[in-house]
Backbone as CSV, one residue per row, in Angstrom:
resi,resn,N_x,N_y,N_z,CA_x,CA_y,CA_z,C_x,C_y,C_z
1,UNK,-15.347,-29.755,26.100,-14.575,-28.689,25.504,-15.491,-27.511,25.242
2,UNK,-14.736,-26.665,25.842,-15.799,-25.394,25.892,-15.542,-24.214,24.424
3,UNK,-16.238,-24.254,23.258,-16.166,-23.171,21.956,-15.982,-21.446,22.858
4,UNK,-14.890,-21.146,21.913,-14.915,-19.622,22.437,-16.161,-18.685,22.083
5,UNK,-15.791,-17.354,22.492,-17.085,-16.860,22.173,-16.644,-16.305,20.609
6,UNK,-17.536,-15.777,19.708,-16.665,-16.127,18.244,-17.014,-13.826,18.102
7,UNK,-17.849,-13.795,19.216,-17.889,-12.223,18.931,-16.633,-11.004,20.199
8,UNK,-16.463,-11.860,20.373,-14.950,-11.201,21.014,-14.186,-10.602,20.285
9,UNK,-13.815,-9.076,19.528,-12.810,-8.807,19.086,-11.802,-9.573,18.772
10,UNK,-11.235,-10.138,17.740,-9.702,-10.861,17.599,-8.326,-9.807,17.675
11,UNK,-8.306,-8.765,18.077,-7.354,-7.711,18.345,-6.596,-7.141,16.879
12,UNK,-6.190,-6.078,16.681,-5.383,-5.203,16.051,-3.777,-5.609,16.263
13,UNK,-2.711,-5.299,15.415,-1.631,-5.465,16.025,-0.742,-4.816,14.716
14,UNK,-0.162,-3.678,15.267,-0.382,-2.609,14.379,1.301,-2.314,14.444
15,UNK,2.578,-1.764,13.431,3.927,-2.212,13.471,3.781,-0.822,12.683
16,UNK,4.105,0.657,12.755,4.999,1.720,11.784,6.640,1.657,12.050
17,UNK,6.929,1.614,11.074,8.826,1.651,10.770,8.723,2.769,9.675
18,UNK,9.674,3.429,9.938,10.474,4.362,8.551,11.660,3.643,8.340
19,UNK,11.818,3.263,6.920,12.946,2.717,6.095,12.575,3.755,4.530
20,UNK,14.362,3.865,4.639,14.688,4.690,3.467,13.747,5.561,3.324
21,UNK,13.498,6.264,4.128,12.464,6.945,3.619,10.824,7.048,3.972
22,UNK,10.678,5.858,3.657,9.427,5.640,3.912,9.047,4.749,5.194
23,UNK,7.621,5.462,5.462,6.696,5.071,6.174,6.139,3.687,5.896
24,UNK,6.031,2.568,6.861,5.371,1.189,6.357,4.806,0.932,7.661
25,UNK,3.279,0.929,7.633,2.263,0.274,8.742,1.857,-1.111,8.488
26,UNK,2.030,-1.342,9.237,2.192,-3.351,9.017,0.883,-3.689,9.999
27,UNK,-0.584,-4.065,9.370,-1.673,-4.225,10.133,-2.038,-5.758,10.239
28,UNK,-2.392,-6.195,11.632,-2.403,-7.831,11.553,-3.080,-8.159,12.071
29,UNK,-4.661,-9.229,12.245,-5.838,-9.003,12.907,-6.771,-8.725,12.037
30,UNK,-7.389,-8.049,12.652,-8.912,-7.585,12.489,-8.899,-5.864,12.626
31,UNK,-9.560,-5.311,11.583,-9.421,-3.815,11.290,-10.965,-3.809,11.383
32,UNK,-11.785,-3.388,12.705,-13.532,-2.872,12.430,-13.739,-2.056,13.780
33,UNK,-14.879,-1.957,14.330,-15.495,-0.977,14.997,-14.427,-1.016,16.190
34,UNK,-14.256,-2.033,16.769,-13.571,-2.222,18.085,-11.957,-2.208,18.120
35,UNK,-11.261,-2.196,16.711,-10.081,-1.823,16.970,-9.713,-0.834,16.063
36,UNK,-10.234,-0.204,15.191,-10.067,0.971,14.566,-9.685,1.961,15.343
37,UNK,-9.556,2.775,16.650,-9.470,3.604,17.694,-8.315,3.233,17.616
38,UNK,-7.641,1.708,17.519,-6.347,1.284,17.928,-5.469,1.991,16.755
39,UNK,-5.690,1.993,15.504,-4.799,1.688,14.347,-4.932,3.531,14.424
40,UNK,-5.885,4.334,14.598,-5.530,5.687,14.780,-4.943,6.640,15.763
41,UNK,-4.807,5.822,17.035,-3.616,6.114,17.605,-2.226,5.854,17.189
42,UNK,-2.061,4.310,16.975,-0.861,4.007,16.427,0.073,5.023,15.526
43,UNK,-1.349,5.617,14.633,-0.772,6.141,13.307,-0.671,7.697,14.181
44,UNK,-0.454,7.818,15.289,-0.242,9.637,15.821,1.429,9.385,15.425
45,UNK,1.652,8.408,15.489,3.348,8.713,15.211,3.578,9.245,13.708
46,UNK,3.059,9.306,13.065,3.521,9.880,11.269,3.133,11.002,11.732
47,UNK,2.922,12.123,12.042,2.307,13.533,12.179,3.642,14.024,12.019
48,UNK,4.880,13.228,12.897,6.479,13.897,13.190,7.210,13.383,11.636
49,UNK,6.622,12.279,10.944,6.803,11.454,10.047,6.531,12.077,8.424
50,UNK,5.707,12.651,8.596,5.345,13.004,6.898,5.484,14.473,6.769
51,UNK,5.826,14.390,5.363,6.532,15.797,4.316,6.004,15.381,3.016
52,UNK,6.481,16.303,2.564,5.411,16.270,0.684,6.753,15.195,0.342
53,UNK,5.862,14.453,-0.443,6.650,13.407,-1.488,6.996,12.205,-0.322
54,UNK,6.655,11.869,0.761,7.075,10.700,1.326,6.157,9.496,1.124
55,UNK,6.454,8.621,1.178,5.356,7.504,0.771,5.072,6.612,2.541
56,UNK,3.837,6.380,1.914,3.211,5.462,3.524,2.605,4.534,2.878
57,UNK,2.672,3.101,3.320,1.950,2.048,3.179,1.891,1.483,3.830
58,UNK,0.524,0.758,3.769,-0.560,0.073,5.066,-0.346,-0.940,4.780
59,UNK,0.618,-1.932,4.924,0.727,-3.358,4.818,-0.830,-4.297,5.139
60,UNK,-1.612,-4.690,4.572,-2.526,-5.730,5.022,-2.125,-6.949,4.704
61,UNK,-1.353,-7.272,4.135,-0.871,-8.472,4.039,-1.780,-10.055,5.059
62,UNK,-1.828,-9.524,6.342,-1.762,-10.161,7.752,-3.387,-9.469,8.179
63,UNK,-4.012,-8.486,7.213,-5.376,-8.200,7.966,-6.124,-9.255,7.790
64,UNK,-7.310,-9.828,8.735,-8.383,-10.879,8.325,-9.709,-10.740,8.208
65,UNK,-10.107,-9.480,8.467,-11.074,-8.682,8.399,-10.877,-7.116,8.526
66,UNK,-11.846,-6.753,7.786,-12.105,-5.153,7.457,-13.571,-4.492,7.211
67,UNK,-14.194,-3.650,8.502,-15.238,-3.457,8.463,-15.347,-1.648,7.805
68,UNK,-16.903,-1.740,8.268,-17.186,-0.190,7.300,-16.337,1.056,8.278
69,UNK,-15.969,0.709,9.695,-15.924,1.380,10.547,-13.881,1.608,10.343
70,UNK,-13.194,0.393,10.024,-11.783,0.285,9.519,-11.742,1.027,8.430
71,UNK,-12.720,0.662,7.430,-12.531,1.373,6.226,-12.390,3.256,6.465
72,UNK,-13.082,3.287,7.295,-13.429,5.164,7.477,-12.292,5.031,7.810
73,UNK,-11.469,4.238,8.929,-10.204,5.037,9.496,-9.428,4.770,8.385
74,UNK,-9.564,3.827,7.746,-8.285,4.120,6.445,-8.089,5.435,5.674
75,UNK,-9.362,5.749,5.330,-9.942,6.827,4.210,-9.135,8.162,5.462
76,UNK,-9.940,8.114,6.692,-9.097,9.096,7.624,-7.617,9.246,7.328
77,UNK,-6.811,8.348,7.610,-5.441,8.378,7.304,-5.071,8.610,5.967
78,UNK,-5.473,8.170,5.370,-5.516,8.481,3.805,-5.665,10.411,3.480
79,UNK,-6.581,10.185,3.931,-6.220,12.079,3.787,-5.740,12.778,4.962
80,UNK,-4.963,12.555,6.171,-4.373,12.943,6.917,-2.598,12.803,6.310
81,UNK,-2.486,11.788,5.706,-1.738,11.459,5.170,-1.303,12.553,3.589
82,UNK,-2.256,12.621,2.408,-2.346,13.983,1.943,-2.403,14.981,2.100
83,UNK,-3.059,15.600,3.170,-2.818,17.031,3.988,-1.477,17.237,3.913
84,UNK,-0.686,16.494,4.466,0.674,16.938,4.207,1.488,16.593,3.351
85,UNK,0.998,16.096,2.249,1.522,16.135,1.102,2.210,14.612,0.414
86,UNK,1.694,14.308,1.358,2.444,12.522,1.374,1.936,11.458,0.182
87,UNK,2.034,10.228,-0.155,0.770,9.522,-0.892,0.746,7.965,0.006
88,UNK,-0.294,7.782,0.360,-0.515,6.586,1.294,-1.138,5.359,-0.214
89,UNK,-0.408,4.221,0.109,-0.755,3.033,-0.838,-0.745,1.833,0.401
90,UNK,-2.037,0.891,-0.058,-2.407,-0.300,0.712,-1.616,-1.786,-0.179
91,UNK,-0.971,-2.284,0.620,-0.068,-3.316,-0.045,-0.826,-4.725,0.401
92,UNK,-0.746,-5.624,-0.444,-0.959,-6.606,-0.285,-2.133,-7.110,0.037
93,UNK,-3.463,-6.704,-0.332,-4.199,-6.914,-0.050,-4.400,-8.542,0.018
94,UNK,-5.513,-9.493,1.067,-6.252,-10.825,0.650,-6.885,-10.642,-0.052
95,UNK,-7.881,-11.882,-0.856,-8.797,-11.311,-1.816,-10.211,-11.068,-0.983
96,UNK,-10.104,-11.284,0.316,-11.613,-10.817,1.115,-11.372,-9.323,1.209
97,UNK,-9.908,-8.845,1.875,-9.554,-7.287,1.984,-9.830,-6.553,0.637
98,UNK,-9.242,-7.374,-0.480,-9.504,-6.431,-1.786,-10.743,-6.250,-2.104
99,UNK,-12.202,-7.112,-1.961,-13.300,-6.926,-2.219,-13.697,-6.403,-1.715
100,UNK,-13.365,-5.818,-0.145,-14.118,-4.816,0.464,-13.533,-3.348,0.025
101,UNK,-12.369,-2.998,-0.557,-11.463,-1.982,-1.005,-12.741,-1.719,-2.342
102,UNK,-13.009,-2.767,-3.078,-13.338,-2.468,-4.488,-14.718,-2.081,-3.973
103,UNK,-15.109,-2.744,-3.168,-16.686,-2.433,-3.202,-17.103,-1.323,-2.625
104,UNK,-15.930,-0.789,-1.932,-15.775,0.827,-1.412,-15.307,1.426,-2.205
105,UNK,-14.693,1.275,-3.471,-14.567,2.093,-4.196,-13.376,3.052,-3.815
106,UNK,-12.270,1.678,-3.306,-11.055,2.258,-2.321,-10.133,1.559,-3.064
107,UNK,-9.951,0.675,-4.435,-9.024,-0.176,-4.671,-7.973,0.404,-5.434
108,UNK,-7.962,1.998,-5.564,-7.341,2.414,-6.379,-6.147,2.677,-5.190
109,UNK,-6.449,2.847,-4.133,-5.537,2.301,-2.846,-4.262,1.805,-3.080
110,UNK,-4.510,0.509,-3.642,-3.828,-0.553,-3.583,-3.126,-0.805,-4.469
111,UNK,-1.389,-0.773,-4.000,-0.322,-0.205,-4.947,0.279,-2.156,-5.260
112,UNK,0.110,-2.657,-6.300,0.278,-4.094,-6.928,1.812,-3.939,-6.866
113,UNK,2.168,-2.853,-7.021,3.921,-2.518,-7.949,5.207,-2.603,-7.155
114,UNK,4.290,-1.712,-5.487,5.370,-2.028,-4.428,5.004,-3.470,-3.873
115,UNK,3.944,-3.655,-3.909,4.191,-5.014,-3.246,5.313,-6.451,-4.353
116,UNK,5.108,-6.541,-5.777,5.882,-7.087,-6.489,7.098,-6.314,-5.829
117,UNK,7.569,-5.653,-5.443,8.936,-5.118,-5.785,9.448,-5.422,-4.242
118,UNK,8.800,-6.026,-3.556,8.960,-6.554,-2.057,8.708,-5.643,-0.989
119,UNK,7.930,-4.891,-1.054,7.703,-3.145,-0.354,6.935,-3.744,1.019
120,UNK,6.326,-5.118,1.444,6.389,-4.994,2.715,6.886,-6.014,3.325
121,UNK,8.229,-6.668,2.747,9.515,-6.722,3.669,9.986,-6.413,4.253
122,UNK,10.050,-4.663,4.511,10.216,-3.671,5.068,9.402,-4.034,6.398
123,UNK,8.448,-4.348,6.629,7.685,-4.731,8.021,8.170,-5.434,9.036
């Protein structure tokens, strides 16, 4: 039995829907150097998508890793996302995703309130 190779990318797999309103990116995989390119194309679709006061959230629910290189594209979207007036919140973090949020000094991100309230059901 032959072990895979364990440094192969595990892929991105990346879901935006607008419901009621809002924007919900549903991220599943692995968020770092090699699929970050992915999750900022994906996200060219909100450009037609966001207005002041709309809400966007990054479902991680389903992420399994998050590198320094994911993190920038978050922070990217994150203020691409404010430019136009919007407020982007990260739902559901794991507790490996949330420690890399806190230790970036990104956890203020991460909205506890929509996810209790079932906000990425919507996905």
């Amino acid at each position: 039995m032959q072990a895979g190779n364990p440094w192969v990318p595990a892929g991105l797999r990346t879901d935006v829907v607008v419901v009621d309103g809002s924007v919900y990116v549903r991220l599943e995989g692995e968020l770092d150097l090699a699929t970050a390119p992915d999750l900022w194309r994906a996200c060219e679709v909100l450009d037609g998508q966001l207005e002041p006061g709309r809400s966007v959230f990054v479902d991680v629910a389903h992420l399994q890793f998050l590198d320094a290189a994911g993190l920038g594209t978050l922070v990217r979207l994150r203020n691409r996302v404010r430019a136009a007036g919007a407020d982007l919140s990260v739902l559901e973090p794991s507790p490996v995703v949330r420690r890399v949020l806190q230790h970036a000094r990104l956890d203020a991100l991460v909205d506890d309130t929509a996810a209790a309230e079932g906000g990425s059901a919507h996905c």
